[in-house]
C-alpha positions in Angstrom: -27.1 2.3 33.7 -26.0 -0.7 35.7 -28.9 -3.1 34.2 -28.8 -1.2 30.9 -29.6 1.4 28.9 -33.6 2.0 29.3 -33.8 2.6 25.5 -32.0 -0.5 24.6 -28.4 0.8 23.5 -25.5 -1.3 24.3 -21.9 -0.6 23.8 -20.9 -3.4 21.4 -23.6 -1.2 18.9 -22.2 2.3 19.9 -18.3 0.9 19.0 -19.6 -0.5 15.9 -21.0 2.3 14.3 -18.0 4.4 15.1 -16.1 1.8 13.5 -18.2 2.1 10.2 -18.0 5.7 9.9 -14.2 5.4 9.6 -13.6 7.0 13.1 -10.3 6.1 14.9 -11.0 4.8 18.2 -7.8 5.5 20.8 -8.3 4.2 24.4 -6.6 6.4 27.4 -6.0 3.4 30.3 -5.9 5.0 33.4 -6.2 2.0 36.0 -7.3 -1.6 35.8 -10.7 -0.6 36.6 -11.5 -0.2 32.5 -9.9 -3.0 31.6 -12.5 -5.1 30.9 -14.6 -2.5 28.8 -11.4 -1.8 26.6 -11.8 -5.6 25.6 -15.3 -5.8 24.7 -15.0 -2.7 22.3 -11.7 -3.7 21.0 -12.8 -6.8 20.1 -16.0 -5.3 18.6 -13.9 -2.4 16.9 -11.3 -4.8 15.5 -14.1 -7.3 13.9 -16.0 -4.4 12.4 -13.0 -1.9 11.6 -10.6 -4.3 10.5 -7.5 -2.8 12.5 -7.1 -2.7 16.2 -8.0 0.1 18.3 -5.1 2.2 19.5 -4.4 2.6 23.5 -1.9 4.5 25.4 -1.2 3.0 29.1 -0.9 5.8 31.5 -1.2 3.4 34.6 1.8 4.0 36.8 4.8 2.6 35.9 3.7 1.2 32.9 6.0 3.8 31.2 8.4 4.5 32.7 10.6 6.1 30.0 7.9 8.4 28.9 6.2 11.1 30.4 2.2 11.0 30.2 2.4 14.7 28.9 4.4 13.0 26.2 2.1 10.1 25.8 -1.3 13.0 24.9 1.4 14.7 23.1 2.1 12.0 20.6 -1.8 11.3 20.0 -2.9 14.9 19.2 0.2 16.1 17.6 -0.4 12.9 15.5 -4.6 13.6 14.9 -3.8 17.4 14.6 -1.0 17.2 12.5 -3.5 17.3 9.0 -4.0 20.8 10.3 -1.1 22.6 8.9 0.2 25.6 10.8 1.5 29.0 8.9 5.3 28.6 9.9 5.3 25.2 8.4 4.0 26.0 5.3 6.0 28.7 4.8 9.0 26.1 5.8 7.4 24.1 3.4 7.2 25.9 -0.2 10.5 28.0 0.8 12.3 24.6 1.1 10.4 23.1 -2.0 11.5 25.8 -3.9 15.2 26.2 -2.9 15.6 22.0 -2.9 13.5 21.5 -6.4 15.4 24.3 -8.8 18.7 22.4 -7.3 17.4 19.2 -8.6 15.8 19.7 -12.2 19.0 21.3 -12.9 21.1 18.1 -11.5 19.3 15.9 -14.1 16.7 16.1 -16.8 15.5 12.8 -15.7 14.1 14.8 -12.6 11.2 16.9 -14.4 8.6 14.9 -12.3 10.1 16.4 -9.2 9.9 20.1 -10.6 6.1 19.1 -11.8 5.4 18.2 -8.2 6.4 21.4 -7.2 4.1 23.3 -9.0 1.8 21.7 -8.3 2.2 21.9 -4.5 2.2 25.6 -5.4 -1.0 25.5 -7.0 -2.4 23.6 -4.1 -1.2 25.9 -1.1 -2.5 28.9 -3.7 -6.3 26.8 -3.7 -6.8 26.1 -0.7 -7.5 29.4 1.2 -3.8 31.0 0.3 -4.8 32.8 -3.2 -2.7 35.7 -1.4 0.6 33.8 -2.4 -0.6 33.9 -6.0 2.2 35.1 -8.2 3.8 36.2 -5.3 4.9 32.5 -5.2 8.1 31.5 -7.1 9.4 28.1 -7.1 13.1 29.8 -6.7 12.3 32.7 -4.2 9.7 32.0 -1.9 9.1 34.8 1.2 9.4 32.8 3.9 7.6 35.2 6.1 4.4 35.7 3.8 1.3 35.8 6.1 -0.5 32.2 5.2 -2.0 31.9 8.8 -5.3 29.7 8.8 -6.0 25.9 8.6 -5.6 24.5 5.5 -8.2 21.7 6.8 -10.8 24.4 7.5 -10.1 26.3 4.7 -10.2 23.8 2.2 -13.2 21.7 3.5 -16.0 22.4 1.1 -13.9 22.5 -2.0 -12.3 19.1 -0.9 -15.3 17.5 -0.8 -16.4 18.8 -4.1 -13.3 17.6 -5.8 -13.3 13.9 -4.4 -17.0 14.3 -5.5 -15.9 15.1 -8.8 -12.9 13.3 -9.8 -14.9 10.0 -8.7 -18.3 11.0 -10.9 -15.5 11.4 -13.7 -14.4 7.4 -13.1 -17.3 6.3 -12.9 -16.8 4.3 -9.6 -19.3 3.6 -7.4 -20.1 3.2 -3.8 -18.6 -0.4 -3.3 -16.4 -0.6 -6.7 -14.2 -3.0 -5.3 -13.5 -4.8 -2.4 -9.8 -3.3 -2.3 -10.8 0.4 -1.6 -10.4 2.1 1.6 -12.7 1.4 4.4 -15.0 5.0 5.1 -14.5 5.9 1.4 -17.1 8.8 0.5 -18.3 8.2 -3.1 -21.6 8.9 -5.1 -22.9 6.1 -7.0 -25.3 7.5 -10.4 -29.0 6.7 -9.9 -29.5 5.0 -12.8 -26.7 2.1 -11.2 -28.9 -0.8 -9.8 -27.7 -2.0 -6.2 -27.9 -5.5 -4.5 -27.5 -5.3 -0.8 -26.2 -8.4 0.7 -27.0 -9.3 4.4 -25.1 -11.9 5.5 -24.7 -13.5 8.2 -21.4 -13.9 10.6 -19.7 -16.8 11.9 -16.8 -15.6 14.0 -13.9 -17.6 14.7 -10.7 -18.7 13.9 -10.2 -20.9 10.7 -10.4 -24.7 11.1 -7.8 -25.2 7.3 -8.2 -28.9 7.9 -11.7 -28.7 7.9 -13.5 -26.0 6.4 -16.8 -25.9 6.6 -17.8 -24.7 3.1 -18.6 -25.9 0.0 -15.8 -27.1 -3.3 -16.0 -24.8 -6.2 -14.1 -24.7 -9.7 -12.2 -21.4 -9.8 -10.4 -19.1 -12.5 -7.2 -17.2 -10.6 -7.0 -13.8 -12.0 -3.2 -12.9 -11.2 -1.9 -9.4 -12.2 2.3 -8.6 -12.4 4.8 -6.0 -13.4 7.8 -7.3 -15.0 10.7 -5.2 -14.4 13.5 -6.1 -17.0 17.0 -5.0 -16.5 18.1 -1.5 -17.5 14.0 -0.7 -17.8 12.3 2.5 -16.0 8.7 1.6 -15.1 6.3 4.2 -16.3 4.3 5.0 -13.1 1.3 6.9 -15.3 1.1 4.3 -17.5 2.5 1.0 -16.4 3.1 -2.3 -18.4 0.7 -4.6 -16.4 0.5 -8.3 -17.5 -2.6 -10.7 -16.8 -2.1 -14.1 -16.3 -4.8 -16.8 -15.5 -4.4 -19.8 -13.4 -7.3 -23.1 -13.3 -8.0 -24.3 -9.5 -10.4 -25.6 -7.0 -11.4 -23.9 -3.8 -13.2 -24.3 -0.7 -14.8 -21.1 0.0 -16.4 -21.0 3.7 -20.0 -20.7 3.7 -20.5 -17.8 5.9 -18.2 -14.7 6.4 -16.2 -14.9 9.3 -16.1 -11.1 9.7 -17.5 -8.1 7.9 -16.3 -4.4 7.9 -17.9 -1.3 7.0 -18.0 -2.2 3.1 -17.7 -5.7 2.7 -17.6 -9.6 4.0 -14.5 -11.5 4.8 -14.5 -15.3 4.1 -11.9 -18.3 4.8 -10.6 -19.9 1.8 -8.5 -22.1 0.4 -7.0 -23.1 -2.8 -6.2 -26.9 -2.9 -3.8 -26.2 -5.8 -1.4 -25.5 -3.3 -0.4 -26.9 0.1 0.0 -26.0 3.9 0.0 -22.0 4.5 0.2 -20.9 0.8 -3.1 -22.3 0.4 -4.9 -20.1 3.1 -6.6 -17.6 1.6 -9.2 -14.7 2.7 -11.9 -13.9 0.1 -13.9 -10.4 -0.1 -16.9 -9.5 -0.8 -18.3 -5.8 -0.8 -21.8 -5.5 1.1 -23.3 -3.8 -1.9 -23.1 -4.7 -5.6 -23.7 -3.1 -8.9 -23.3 -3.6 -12.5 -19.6 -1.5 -11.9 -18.2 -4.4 -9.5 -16.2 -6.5 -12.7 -13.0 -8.2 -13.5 -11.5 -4.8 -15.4 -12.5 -2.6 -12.0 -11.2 -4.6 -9.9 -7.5 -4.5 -11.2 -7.5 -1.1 -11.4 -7.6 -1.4 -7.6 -5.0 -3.9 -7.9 -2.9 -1.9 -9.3 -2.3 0.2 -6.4 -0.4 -3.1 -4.6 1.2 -3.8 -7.9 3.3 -0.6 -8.1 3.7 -0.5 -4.0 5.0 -3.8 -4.3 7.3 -2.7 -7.1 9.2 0.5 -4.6 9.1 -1.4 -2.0 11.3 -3.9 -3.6 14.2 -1.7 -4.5 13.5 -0.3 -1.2 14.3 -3.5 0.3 17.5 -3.7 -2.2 19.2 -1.0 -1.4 18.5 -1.6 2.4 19.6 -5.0 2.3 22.9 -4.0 3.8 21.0 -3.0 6.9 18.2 -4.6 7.7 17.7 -8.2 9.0 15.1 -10.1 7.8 12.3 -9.3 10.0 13.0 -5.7 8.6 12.3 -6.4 4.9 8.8 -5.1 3.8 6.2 -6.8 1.7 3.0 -6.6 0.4 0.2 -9.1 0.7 -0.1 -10.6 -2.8 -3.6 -9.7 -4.4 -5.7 -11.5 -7.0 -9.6 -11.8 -8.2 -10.7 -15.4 -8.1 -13.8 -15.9 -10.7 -16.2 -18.7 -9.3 -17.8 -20.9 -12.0 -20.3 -22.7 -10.8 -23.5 -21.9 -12.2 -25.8 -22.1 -9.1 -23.4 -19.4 -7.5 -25.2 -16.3 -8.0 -21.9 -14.0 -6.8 -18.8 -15.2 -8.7 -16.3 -12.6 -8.4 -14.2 -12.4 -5.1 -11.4 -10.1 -3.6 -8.5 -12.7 -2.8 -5.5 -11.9 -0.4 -3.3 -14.4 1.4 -4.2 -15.5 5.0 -1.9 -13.8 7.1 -1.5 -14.0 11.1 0.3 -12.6 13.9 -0.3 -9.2 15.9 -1.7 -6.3 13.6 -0.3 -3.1 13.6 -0.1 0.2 12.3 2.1 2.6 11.2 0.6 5.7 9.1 -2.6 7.0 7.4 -3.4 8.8 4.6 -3.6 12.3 6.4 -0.2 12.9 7.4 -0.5 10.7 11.2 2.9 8.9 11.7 2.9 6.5 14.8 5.8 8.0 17.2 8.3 5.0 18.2 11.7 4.3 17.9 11.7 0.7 17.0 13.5 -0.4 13.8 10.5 -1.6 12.3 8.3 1.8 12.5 11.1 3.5 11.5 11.3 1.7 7.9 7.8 1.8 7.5 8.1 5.9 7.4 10.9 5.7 5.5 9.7 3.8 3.1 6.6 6.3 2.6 9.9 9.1 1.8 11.6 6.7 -0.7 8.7 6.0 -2.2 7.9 9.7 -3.5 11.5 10.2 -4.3 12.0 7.2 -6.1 9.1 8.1 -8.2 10.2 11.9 -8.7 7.6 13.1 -6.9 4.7 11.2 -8.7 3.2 9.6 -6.0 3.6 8.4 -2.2 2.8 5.3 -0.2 0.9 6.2 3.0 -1.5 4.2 5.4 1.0 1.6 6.1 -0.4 -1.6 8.6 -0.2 -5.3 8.7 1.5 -7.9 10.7 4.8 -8.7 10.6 6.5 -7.4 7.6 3.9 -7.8 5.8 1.8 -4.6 4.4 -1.7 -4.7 3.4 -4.2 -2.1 2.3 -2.0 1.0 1.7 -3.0 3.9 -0.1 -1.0 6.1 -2.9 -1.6 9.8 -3.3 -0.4 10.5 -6.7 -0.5 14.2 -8.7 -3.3 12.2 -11.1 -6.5 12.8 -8.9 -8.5 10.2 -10.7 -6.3 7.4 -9.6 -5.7 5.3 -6.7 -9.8 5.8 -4.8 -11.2 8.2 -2.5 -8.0 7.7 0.1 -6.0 9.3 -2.8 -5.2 13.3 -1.3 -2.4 14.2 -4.0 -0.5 17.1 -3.2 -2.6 17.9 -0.2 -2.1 14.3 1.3 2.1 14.5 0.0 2.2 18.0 1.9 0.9 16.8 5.1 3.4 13.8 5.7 6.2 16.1 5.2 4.8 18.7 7.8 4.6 15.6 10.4 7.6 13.4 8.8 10.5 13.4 11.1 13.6 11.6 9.1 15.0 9.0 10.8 18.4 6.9 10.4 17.2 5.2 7.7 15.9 8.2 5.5 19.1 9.5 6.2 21.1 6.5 4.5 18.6 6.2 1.1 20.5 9.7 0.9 16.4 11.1 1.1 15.6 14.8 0.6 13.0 16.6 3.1 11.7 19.7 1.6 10.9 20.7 5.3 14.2 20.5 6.9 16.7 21.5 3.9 16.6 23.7 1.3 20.5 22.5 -0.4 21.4 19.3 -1.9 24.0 17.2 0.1 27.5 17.0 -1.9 27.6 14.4 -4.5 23.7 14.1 -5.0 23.4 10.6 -6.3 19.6 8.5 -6.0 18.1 8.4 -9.1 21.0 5.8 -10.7 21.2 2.0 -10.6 23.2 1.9 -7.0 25.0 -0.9 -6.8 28.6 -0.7 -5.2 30.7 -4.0 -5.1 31.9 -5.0 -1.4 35.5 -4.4 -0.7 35.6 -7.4 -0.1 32.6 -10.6 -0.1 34.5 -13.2 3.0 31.9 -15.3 3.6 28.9 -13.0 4.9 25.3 -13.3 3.8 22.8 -10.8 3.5 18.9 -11.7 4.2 16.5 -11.4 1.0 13.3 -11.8 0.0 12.5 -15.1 -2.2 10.8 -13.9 -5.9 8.6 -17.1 -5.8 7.7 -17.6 -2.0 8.7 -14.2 -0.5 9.9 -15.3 2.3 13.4 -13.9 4.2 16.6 -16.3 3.3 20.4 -15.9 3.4 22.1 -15.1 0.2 25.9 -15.0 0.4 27.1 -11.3 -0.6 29.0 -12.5 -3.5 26.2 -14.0 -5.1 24.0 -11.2 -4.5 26.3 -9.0 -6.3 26.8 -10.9 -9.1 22.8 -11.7 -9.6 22.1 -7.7 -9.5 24.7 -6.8 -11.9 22.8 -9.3 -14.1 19.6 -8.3 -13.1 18.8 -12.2 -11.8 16.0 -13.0 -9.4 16.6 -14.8 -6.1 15.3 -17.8 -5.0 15.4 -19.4 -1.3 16.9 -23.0 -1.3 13.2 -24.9 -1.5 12.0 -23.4 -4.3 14.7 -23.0 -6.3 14.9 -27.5 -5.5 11.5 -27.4 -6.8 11.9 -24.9 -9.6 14.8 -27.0 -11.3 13.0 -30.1 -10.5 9.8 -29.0 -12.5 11.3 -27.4 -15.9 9.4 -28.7 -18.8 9.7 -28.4 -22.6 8.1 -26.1 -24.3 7.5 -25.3 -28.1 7.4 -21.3 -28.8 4.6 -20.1 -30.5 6.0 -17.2 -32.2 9.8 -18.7 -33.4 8.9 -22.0 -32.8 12.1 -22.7 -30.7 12.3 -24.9 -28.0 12.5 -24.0 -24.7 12.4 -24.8 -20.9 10.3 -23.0 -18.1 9.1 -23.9 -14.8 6.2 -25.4 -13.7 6.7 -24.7 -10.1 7.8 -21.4 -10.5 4.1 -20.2 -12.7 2.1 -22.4 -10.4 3.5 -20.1 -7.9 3.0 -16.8 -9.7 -0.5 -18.1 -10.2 -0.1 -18.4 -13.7 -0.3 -20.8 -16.9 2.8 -22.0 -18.5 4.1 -19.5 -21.2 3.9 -19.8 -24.7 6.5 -17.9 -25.7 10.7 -18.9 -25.4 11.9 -16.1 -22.8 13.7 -14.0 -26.1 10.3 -13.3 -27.7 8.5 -12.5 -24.2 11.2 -10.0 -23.4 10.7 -8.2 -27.4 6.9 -8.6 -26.3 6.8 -6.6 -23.4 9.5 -4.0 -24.9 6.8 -3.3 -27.4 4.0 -2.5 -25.0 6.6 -1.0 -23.3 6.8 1.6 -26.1 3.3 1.8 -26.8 2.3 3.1 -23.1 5.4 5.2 -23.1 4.0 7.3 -26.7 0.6 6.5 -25.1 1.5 8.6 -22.1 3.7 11.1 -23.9 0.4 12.1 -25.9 
């Protein structure tokens, strides 16, 4: 319709509503002639999605070291992959079977690994292949049993009955938290009242030096895991700390965009200066009694623990990666608003981050194909992360800009954690049936059930891996600051020394600043005196301690122990 659609459709609307039902939009450019259409619905998709659309350039020439067979090949091998043919999943538990037995008898520390394997049996059995049944042995697998079918098709109805379920049993709603995956499918209970905002949008890029918004007092809700040396985080039961920190804000008064589930505003904290004070504040669309402080972290929790494997990821790649290499997660936080004539006061907080979005993996097995360093890490850090927790859980749906991650997802063998986005088993089996280990899988020393079914000789992962350089010259490594993380040089030798003493690192800057702020302190518990940092808890978002750092470290060995008997129960 050259002057428009008689019924009054336009584009822009058609792009946005695929965008809120979660769909994954993927332009084919043939010739210049759509170029202009491809911009108005990216720019509509991106605003309304919250990640780009994907395109693949056919034109002539414009790749020239890839075929366009190759080009459709990568994009439905990539959306069909979730669909899990019978010779791979006959690959799959054969390999699981052989690999697993080889490593719960290596250690005893590995029982999570032989757990996940049963329960990857008890998933391929439930989902349409009840004919393995106690056919299927974790040491002696048929690899040619007849499992033909899709375990999408099959598995449909009783999939959606079991996200139903295990969300009714959490008692989260619809818009539980402005962390949760965009498209989520979840059934609030009647009796839970909603308020429906309708806001309107004020597009634009953000003017930090003027914000047009209004000055607030502000309690900064900051959650952390402490990882002391020689201590194993429980990953069922994790020592989480709160902390609080005092601040004003200047919260923009009108979104600047808004997904499918919530509003995006501009924000910034004038506790802190230059980028570290841009902030984005979220706001779901809907909101019930269930949107609160305690539901909240539970979402944060998610970036908490990724944040946590994807820092001894970053460790034990450090030999290999340059800085633009190392991964990190958007920091996450809950800002309470308490002025009284502000009638929503609880917000969604991430840091402002710019550059060029992209992504690298979903939750339903998709890898982007490339061969750039970057992409590479991204899917090997999904790997690591399963292995590093025994099988527990994975990272998947990696994006962001830079090397900066935000919004993953975690399947985990607990169904009730982690949201809707959370597949378990089902989401662990379908990266492995699309994973393809790269070089840096390969030097984490990482198993794929898929391709091997033996151990490599001298099996070592799950130890504290730390091997002194032959010798230190005068070489640096790159690193991730604790207080600012950003990338810095660290000579090697003092890199070894500070991880044989389990020592954090600190870029020049902050540690000036750190040093420069230490203040006395009485301890409330011993009443000893001691020294801490006001930079460095400004930073974490968090008030001064109370405690000297001895009685801290008996404090958190003793919830420690309490979650550990907790879980053990």
């Amino acid at each position: 319709y050259p002057k428009g659609d008689p019924n009054g459709s336009t584009v822009e609307e058609l792009v946005k509503k695929i965008a809120q039902e979660d769909i994954t939009l993927t332009a084919f450019k043939m010739n210049s002639y759509t170029d202009k259409m491809f911009d108005i619905m990216s720019s509509v998709y991106s605003t309304a999605a919250e990640q780009d659309m994907e395109f693949a350039d056919l034109r002539e020439g414009s790749n020239a070291s890839v075929s366009v067979d190759d080009i459709f090949r990568e994009f439905v091998a990539g959306t069909a992959s979730a669909t899990l043919g019978s010779d791979s999943l006959a690959s799959l538990q054969y390999n699981f079977g052989k690999i697993f037995s080889e490593l719960t008898s290596h250690s005893a520390s590995d029982e999570g690994l032989a757990e996940c394997l049963k329960q990857l049996k008890l998933t391929l059995s439930s989902h349409g292949l009840s004919s393995l049944g106690d056919q299927f042995s974790m040491l002696d697998v048929d690899s040619n049993t007849d499992i033909s079918g899709s375990l999408i098709n099959s598995s449909e109805a009783k999939e959606e009955s079991k996200t139903k379920d295990s969300f009714e049993k959490i008692g989260t709603s619809e818009v539980a938290s402005s962390f949760e995956k965009v498209g989520a499918s979840k059934k609030t209970p009647e009796s839970v009242s909603i308020k429906e905002l309708n806001l309107a949008i004020k597009s634009g890029p953000p003017r930090w030096g003027n914000l047009n918004g209004s000055r607030h007092q502000a309690i900064c809700h900051t959650w952390y895991i402490k990882k002391d040396m020689n201590s194993l985080i429980n990953w069922r039961n994790p020592h989480i700390i709160e902390t609080k920190f005092n601040t004003e804000v200047i919260l923009a008064e009108k979104p600047f965009s808004a997904g499918a589930m919530r509003y995006a505003f501009y924000m910034k904290d004038l506790s802190f200066e230059r980028e570290m004070s841009h902030m984005v504040a979220k706001i779901p669309m809907k909101i019930d009694k269930l949107y609160t402080i305690d539901q909240m972290r539970k979402e944060i929790e998610m970036v908490l623990l990724c944040q946590q494997i994807v820092n001894v990821f970053n460790d034990r790649l450090v030999n290999k990666a340059n800085e633009s290499l190392l991964m990190n997660f958007v920091q996450c936080f809950v800002y309470e608003f308490l002025s009284e004539d502000m009638e929503h006061k609880l917000y969604a907080v991430e840091n402002h981050i710019t550059g060029n979005y992209e992504k690298f993996s979903n939750n339903a097995g998709w890898e982007r194909r490339s061969r750039r360093a970057k992409v590479l890490i991204a899917h090997a850090l999904s790997h690591f992360s399963w292995q590093y927790t025994q099988g527990y859980l994975m990272i998947t749906d990696l994006q962001g800009v830079g090397s900066t991650l935000t919004d993953p997802q975690i399947h985990c063998q607990e169904a009730h954690r982690f949201g809707s986005g959370n597949l378990g088993y089902i989401g662990m089996t379908k990266f492995f049936v699309n994973h393809e280990c790269n070089t840096y899988c390969k030097e984490l020393n990482l198993v794929n059930p898929m391709k091997t079914s033996t151990l490599p000789d001298n099996f070592i992962f799950f130890g504290e891996i730390l091997i002194k350089p032959p010798s230190f010259n005068a070489t640096t490594i790159k690193k991730l600051c604790d207080i600012c993380r950003l990338p810095f040089n660290v000579p090697r030798r003092e890199y070894y020394q500070k991880r044989v003493r389990g020592g954090e690192f600190y870029c020049l800057p902050c540690e000036q600043q750190r040093k420069a702020s230490m203040t006395a302190m009485n301890c409330c518990w011993c009443g000893k005196q001691y020294r801490c940092s006001a930079y460095y808890y400004k930073m974490k978002r968090s008030e001064l301690p109370d405690k000297c750092f001895e009685d801290r470290l008996k404090e958190r060995i003793q919830e420690r122990e309490k979650l550990m008997a907790i879980t053990s129960s």
